[in-house]
C-alpha positions as CSV (number, residue, x, y, z in Angstrom):
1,X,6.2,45.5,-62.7
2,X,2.7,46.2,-64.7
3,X,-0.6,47.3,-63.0
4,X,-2.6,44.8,-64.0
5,X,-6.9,44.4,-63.3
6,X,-8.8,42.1,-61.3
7,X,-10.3,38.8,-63.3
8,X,-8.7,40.2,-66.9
9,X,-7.1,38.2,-69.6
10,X,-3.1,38.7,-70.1
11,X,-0.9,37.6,-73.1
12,X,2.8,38.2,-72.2
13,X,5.4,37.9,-74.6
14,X,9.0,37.5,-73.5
15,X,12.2,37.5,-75.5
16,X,15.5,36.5,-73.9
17,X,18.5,36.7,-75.8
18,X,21.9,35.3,-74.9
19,X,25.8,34.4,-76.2
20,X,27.5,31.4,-76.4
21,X,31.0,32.5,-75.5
22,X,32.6,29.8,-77.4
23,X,30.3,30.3,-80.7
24,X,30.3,34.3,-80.2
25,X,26.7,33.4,-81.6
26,X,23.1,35.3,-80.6
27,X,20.1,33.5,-80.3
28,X,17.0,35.1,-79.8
29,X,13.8,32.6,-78.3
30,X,10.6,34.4,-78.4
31,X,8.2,33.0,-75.7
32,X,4.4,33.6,-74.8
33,X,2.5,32.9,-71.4
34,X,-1.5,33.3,-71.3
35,X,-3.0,33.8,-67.6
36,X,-5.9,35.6,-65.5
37,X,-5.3,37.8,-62.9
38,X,-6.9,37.0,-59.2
39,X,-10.7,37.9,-59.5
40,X,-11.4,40.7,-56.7
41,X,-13.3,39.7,-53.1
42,X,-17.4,39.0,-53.4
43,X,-19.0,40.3,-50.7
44,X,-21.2,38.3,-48.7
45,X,-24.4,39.1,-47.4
46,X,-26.8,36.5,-44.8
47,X,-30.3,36.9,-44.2
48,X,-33.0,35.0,-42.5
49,X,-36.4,35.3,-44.0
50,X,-39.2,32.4,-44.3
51,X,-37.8,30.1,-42.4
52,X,-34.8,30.2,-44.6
53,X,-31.1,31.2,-44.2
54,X,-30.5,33.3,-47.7
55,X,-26.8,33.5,-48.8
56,X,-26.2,35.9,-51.2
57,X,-22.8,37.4,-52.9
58,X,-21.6,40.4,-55.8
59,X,-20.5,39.2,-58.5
60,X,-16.9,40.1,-59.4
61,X,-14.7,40.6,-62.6
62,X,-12.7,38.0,-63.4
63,X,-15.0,35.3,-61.7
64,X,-16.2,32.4,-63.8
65,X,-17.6,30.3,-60.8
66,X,-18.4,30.2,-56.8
67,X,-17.6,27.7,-54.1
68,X,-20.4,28.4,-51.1
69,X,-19.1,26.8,-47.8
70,X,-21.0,26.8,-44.4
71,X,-18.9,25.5,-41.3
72,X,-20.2,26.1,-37.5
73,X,-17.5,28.1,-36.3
74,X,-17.0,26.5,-32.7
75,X,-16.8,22.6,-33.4
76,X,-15.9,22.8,-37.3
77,X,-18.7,21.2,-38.5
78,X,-19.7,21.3,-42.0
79,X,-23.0,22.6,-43.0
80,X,-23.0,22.8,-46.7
81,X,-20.8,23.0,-49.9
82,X,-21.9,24.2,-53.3
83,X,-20.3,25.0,-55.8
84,X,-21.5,26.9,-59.1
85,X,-20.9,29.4,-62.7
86,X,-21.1,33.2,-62.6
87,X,-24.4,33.0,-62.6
88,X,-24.3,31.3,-58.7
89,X,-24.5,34.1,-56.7
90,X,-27.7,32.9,-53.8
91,X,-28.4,30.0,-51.9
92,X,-30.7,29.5,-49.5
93,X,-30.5,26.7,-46.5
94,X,-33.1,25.1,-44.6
95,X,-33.4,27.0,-40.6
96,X,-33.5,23.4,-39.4
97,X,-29.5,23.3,-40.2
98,X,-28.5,25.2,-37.8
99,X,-28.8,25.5,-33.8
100,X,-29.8,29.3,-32.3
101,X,-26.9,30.9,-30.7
102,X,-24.3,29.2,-32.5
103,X,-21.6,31.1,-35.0
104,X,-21.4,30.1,-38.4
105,X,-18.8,31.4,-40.8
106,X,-20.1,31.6,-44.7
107,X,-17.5,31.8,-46.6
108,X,-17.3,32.4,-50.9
109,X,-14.8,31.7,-53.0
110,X,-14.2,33.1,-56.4
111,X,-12.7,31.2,-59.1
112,X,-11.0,32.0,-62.4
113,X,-10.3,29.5,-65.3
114,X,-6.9,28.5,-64.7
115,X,-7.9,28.0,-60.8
116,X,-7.3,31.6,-59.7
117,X,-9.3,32.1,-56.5
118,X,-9.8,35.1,-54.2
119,X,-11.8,34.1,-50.9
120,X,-13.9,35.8,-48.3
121,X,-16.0,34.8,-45.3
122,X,-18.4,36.7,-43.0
123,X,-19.4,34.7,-39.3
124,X,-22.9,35.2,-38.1
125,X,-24.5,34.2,-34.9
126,X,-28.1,32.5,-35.4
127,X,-30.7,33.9,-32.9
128,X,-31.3,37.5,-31.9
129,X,-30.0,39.8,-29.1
130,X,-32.1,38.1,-26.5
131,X,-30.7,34.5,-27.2
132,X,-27.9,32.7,-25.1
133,X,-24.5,31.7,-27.0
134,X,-22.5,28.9,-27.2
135,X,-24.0,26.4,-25.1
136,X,-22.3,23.5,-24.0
137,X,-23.2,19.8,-22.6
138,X,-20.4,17.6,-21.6
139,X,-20.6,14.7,-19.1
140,X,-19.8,15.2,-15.5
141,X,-16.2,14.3,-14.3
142,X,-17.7,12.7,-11.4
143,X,-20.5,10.7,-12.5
144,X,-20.2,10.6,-16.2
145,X,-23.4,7.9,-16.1
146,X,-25.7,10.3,-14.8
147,X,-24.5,14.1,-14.7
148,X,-23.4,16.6,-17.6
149,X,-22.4,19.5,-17.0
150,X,-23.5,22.6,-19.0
151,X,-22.1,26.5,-19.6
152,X,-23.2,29.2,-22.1
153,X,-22.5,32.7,-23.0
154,X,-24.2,35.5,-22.0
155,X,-26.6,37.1,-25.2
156,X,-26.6,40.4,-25.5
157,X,-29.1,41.9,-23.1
158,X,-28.4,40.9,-19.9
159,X,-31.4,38.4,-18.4
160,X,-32.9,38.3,-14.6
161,X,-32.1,34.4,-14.8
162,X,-32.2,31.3,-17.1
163,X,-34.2,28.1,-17.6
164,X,-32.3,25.0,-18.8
165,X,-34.2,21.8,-20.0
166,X,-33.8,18.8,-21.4
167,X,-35.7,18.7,-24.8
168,X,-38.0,15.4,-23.9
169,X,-38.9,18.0,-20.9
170,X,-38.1,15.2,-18.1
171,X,-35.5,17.5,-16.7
172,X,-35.9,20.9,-16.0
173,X,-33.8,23.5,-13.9
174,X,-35.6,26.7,-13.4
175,X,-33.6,29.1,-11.1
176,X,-30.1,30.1,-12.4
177,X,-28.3,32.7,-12.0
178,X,-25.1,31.9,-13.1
179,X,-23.8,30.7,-17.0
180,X,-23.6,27.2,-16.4
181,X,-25.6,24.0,-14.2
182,X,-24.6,20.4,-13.7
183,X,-28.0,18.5,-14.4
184,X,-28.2,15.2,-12.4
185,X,-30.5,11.8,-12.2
186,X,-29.8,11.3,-16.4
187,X,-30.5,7.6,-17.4
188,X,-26.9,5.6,-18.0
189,X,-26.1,5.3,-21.4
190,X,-28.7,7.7,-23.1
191,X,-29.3,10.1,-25.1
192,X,-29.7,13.9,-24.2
193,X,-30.5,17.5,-26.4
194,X,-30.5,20.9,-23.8
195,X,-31.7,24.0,-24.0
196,X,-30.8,27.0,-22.8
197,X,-33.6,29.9,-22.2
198,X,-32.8,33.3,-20.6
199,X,-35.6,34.9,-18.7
200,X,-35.9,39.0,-18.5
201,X,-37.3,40.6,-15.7
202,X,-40.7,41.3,-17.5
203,X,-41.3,37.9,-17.9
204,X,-39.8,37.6,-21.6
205,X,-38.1,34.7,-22.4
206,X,-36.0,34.2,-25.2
207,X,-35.4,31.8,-28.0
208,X,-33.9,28.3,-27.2
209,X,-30.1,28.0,-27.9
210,X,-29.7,23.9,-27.6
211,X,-26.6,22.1,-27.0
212,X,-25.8,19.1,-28.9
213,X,-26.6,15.8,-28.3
214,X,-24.8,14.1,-25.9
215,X,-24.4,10.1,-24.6
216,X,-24.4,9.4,-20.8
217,X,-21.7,7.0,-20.0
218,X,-23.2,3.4,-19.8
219,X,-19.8,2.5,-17.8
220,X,-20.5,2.8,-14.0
221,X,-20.0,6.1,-12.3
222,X,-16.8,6.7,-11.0
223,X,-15.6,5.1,-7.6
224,X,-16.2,7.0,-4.1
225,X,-14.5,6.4,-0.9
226,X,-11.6,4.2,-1.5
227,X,-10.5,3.4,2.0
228,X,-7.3,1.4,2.5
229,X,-5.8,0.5,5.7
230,X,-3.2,-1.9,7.2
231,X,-4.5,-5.1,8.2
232,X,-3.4,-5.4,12.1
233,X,-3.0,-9.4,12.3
234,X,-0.6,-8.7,9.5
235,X,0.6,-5.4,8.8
236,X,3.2,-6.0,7.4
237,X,2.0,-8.3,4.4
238,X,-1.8,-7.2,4.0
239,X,-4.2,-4.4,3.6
240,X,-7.5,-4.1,3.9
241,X,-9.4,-1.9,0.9
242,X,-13.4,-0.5,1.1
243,X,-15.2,1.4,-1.1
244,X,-18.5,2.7,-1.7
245,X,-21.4,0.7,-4.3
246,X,-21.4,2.5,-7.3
247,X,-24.5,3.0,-9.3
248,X,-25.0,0.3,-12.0
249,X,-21.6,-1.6,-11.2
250,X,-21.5,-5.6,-11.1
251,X,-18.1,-6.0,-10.5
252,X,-15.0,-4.2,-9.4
253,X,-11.1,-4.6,-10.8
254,X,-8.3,-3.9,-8.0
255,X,-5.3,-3.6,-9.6
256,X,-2.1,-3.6,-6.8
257,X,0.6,-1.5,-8.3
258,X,4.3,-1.7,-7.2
259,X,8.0,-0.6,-9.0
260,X,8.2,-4.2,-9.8
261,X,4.8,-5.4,-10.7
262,X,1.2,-5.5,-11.3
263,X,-1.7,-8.0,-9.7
264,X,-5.3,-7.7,-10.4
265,X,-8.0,-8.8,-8.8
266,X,-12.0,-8.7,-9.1
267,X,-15.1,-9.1,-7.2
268,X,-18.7,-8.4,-7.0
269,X,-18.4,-7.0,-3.0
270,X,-17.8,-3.5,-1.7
271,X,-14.5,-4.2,-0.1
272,X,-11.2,-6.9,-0.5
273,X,-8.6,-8.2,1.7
274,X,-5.1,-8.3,-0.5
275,X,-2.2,-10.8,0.9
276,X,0.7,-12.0,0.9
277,X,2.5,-8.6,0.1
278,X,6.3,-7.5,1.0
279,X,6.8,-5.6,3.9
280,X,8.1,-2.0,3.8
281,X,6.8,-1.7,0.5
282,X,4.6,1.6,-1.1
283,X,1.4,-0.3,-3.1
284,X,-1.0,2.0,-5.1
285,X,-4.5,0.6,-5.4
286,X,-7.0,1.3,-8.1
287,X,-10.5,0.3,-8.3
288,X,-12.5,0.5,-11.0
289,X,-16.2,-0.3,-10.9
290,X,-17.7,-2.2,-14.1
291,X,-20.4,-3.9,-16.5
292,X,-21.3,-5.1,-19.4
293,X,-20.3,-1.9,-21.3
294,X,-16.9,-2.1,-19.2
295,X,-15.7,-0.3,-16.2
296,X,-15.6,3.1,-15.7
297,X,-13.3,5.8,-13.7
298,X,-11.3,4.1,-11.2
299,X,-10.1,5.7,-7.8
300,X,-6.6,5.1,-6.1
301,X,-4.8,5.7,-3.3
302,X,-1.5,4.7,-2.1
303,X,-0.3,2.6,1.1
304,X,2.6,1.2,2.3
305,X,2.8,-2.1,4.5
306,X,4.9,-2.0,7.4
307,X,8.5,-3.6,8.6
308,X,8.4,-7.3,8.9
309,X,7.9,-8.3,12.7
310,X,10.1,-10.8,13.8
311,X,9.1,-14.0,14.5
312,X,8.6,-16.7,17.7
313,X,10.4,-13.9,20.4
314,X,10.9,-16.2,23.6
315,X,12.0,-16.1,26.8
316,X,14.3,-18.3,28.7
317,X,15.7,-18.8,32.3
318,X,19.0,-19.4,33.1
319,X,19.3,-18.6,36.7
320,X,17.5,-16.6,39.6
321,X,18.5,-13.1,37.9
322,X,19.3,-13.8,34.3
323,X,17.1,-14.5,31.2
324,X,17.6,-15.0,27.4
325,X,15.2,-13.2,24.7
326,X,15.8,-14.9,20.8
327,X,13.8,-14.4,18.0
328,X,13.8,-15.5,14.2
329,X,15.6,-12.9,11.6
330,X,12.6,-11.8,8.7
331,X,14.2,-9.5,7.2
332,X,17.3,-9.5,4.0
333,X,20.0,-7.0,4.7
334,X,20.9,-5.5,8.1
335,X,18.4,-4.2,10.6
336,X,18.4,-3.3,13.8
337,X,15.8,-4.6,16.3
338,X,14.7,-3.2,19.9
339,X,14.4,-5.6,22.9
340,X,12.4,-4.7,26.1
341,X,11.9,-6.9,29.1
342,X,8.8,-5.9,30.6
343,X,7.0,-7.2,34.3
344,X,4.1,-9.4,33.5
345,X,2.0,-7.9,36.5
346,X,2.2,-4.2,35.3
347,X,3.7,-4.3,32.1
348,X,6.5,-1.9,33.4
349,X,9.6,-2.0,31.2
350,X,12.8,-3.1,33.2
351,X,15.3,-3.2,30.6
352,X,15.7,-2.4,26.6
353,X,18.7,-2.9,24.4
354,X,19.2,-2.2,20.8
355,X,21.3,-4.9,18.9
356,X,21.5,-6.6,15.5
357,X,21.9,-10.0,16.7
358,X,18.8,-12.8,17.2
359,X,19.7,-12.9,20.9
360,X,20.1,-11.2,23.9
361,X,20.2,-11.6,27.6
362,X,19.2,-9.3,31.0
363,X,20.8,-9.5,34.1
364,X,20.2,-8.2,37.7
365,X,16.4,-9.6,37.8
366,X,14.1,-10.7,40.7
367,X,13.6,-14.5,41.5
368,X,10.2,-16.2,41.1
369,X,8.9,-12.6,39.6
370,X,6.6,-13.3,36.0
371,X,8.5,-11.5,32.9
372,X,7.9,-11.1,29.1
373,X,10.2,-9.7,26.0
374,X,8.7,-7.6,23.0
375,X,11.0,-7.8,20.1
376,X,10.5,-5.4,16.9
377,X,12.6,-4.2,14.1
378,X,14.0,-1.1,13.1
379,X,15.5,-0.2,10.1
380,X,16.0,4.1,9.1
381,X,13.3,5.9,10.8
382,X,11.0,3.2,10.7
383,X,9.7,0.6,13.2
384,X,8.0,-3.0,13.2
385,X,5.0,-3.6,15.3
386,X,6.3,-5.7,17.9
387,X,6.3,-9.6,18.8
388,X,5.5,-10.4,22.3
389,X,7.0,-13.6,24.2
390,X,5.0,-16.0,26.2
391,X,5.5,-15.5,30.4
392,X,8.4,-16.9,32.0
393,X,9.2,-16.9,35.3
394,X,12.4,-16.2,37.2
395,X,13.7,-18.8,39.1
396,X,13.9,-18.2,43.0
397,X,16.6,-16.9,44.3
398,X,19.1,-18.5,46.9
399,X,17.5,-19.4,50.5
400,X,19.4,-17.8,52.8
401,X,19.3,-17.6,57.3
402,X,19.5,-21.5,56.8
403,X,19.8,-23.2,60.4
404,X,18.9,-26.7,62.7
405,X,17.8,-26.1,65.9
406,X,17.3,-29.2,68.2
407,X,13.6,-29.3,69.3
408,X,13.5,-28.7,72.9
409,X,11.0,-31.8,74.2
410,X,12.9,-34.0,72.0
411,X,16.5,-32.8,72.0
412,X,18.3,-36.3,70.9
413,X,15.3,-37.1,68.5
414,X,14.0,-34.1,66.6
415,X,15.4,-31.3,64.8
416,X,13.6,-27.9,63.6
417,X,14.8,-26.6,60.4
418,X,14.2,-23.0,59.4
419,X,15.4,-20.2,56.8
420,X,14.4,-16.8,55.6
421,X,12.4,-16.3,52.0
422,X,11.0,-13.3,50.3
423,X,8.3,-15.8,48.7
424,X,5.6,-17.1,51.7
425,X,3.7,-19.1,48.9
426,X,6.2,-21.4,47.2
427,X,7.4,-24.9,47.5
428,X,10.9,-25.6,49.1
429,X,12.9,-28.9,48.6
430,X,14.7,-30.0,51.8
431,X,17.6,-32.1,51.6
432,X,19.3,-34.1,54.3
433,X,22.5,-36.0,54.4
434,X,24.4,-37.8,57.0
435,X,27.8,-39.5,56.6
436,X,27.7,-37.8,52.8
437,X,24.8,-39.5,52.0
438,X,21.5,-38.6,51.5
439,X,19.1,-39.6,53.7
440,X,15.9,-38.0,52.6
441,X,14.7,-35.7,50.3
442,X,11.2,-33.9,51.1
443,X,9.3,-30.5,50.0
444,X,7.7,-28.1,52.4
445,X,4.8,-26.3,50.8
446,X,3.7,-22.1,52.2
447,X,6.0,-22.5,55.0
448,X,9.5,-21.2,56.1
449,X,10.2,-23.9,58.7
450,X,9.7,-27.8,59.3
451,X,10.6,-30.5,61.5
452,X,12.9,-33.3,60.9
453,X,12.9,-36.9,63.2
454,X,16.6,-38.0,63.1
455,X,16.6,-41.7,63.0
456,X,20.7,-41.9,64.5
457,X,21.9,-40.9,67.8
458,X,25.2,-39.0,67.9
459,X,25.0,-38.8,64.0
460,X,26.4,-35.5,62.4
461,X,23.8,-34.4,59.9
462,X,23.8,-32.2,57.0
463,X,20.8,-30.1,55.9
464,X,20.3,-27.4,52.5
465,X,17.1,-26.2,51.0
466,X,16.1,-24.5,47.9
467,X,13.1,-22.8,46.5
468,X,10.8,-24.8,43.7
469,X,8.5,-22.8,41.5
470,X,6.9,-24.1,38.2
471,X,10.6,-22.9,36.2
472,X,12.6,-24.9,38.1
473,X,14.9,-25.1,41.3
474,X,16.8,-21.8,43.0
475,X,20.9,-22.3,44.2
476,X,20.8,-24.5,47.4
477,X,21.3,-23.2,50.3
478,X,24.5,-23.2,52.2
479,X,24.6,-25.9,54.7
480,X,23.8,-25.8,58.1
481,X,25.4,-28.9,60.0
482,X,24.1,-30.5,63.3
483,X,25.2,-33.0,65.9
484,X,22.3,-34.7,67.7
485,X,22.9,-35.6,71.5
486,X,22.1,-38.7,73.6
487,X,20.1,-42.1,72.7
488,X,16.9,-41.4,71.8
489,X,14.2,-44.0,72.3
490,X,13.1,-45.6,70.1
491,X,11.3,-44.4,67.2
């Protein structure tokens, strides 16, 4: 090891010697190296004078040049590069290059002939104790068109408040009392310089320290208010989306977004109607407001459509007390669906069964009575909205205290036919046979008796009845049989 110094000129001579085994020879090669030693560190020294940022450096030992570089230290920027021969120790910049309360790192590099440098850099901050630091302008998250958003570093000597304006003096926030503002009502798509001033409380107020320029977005603003919900007359295929107008948008892309694919859509209006969809399926919808320049932040929000309904639930009448429910299957795979037979004239559920066939029926119900079926699926913890049948109504049920009295003025002649019947206002179908065959077939309308003029003396004559309502025709009755006495006259 030699102690060797800084910037000199070295000769080095080496001499290695070595054997060949199988020779038993000696060589001797005798070999010499020229180089410079590192030059030592210049120091650095910044001044501002004039209007001028003065750069100057020591000159060091070994040094046969300079490299002057001047970066801002916060975005990188490059200032200036120079580069010079020993005798390139000063340089002086222009103010105008640089922004108050910014860092900027000078940094000189000294150079040797064969490329040996040694380096060394000093950061100072432009602007005085009084000045604010590092300000910042970056556009508003929320409305990037016509909002940025700006922060800073305290200076030194902490001020009563700060001032912050826009350098065409258009916009101007006064009161501040915190180290950053969000200045709105910007013009889309231009171009804005800010300043930062702190105010002291004896009025002072210090040098500007600007931001740098910055573009509003010329895209709309981003969306607000994305409402979706299910449409009702079909919630299980179509949902409804709103939003609010954003500022300078023309037209809006909704783009519907499922595991399995992707639709888009667009229109000029506030709000859109999306259809056909499958049911029991989780959508997220995006909307994005746009222009000419393009479209800007969309919004989204996820919904998911409901279990498929099924389809034309009705109701039929089989007898007094019985009705079938059937429905169309909507759904692939298994899935359970909920039945309930409800009273058309309070809506008062009488029966409900749970099945996974299309059919069903219900027993023990009340003749001539108004009923209705809902129908909806279920499948896990979820549920269809439901599918309501049309009205049907029950059949009556079976006339019962059926009997044939023989009229007491006309004994041979007439006879008086009554029963008993839970429905006053209905029609009832009266049939009446003799010898097995029928002899006439009549209705009785809102009554629970009528009378019959026999056209045979000493005939044996059969007589049922049965209810009649708009469904159809109750069980007939069970006969009532009667003999009629003497000639009558005739008729």
């Amino acid at each position: 090891m030699f102690v060797l110094n800084f910037g000199k000129y070295y000769t080095v001579n080496i001499i290695t010697t070595y054997e060949e085994i199988d020779t038993e020879k000696v060589r001797r090669s005798d070999t010499l190296r020229t180089f410079y030693s590192r030059p030592d560190k210049p120091t650095i020294k910044v001044l501002k004078h004039d209007g001028k940022v003065s750069v100057g450096w020591t000159m060091v030992d070994g040094a046969d040049g300079f490299h002057l570089q001047i970066q801002e230290v916060r975005s990188g920027r490059m200032i200036l590069q120079m580069e010079g021969g020993r005798g390139f120790i000063e340089y002086k910049v222009e103010s105008s290059h640089f922004i108050v309360g910014r860092y900027y790192r000078f940094s000189v590099t000294a150079i040797t002939k064969d490329k040996k440098i040694r380096l060394n850099a000093v950061e100072k901050l432009m602007g005085d104790q009084l000045v604010p630091r590092q300000a910042i302008a970056t556009l508003n998250t929320i409305k990037p068109c016509n909002s940025v958003d700006i922060t800073w570093e305290s200076p030194e000597k902490e001020p009563f408040r700060y001032k912050v304006l826009s350098t065409d003096g258009k916009h101007v926030m006064k009161h501040i009392k915190t180290n950053s503002c969000v200045v709105t009502g910007l013009q889309s798509g231009s171009r804005y310089r800010f300043n930062v001033i702190a105010i002291f409380e004896d009025g002072t107020e210090s040098d500007p320290c600007s931001t740098d320029e910055i573009v509003t977005d010329p895209r709309p603003t981003t969306l607000e208010n994305l409402q979706l919900r299910i449409n009702e007359d079909r919630p299980h295929s179509s949902i409804m989306a709103s939003w609010n107008r954003s500022e300078n948008a023309t037209t809006y892309k909704i783009s519907v977004k499922t595991t399995n694919f992707l639709l888009e859509y667009t229109t000029d209006k506030t709000c859109h109607t999306l259809e056909n969809l499958d049911s029991d399926t989780k959508y997220e919808i995006c909307v994005s407001p746009g222009n000419s320049e393009g479209y800007g932040r969309q919004a989204s929000s996820e919904i998911t459509t409901e279990l498929n309904p099924p389809d034309d639930a009705s109701v039929t009448c089989s007898c007094h007390d019985c009705v079938d429910v059937s429905f169309v299957h909507n759904h692939t795979g298994t899935c359970q669906y909920e039945i309930s037979l409800c009273k058309a004239e309070n809506d008062e559920v009488v029966n409900q069964k749970k099945t996974s066939e299309i059919k069903c029926d219900f027993h023990n119900l009340e003749g001539n009575t108004e009923y209705y079926a809902t129908v909806r699926s279920i499948k896990d913890a979820k549920s269809s909205r439901s599918e309501k049948s049309k009205n049907i109504l029950t059949v009556p049920k079976k006339i019962m205290g059926l009997k044939c009295i023989q009229d007491d003025e006309r004994p041979s002649l007439d006879v008086e036919i009554q029963w008993e019947s839970e429905y006053p206002s209905m029609q009832y179908e009266v049939e009446v046979q003799t010898d097995q065959i029928i002899e006439r077939l009549f209705l009785v309308a809102d009554a629970k008796n009528c009378k019959y003029r026999c056209l045979k003396e000493g005939n044996l004559y059969s007589v049922r009845v049965r209810g009649k309502n708009k469904t159809g025709y109750s069980e007939w009755s069970n006969t009532s049989d009667i003999l009629l006495g003497a000639s009558p006259s005739k008729f």
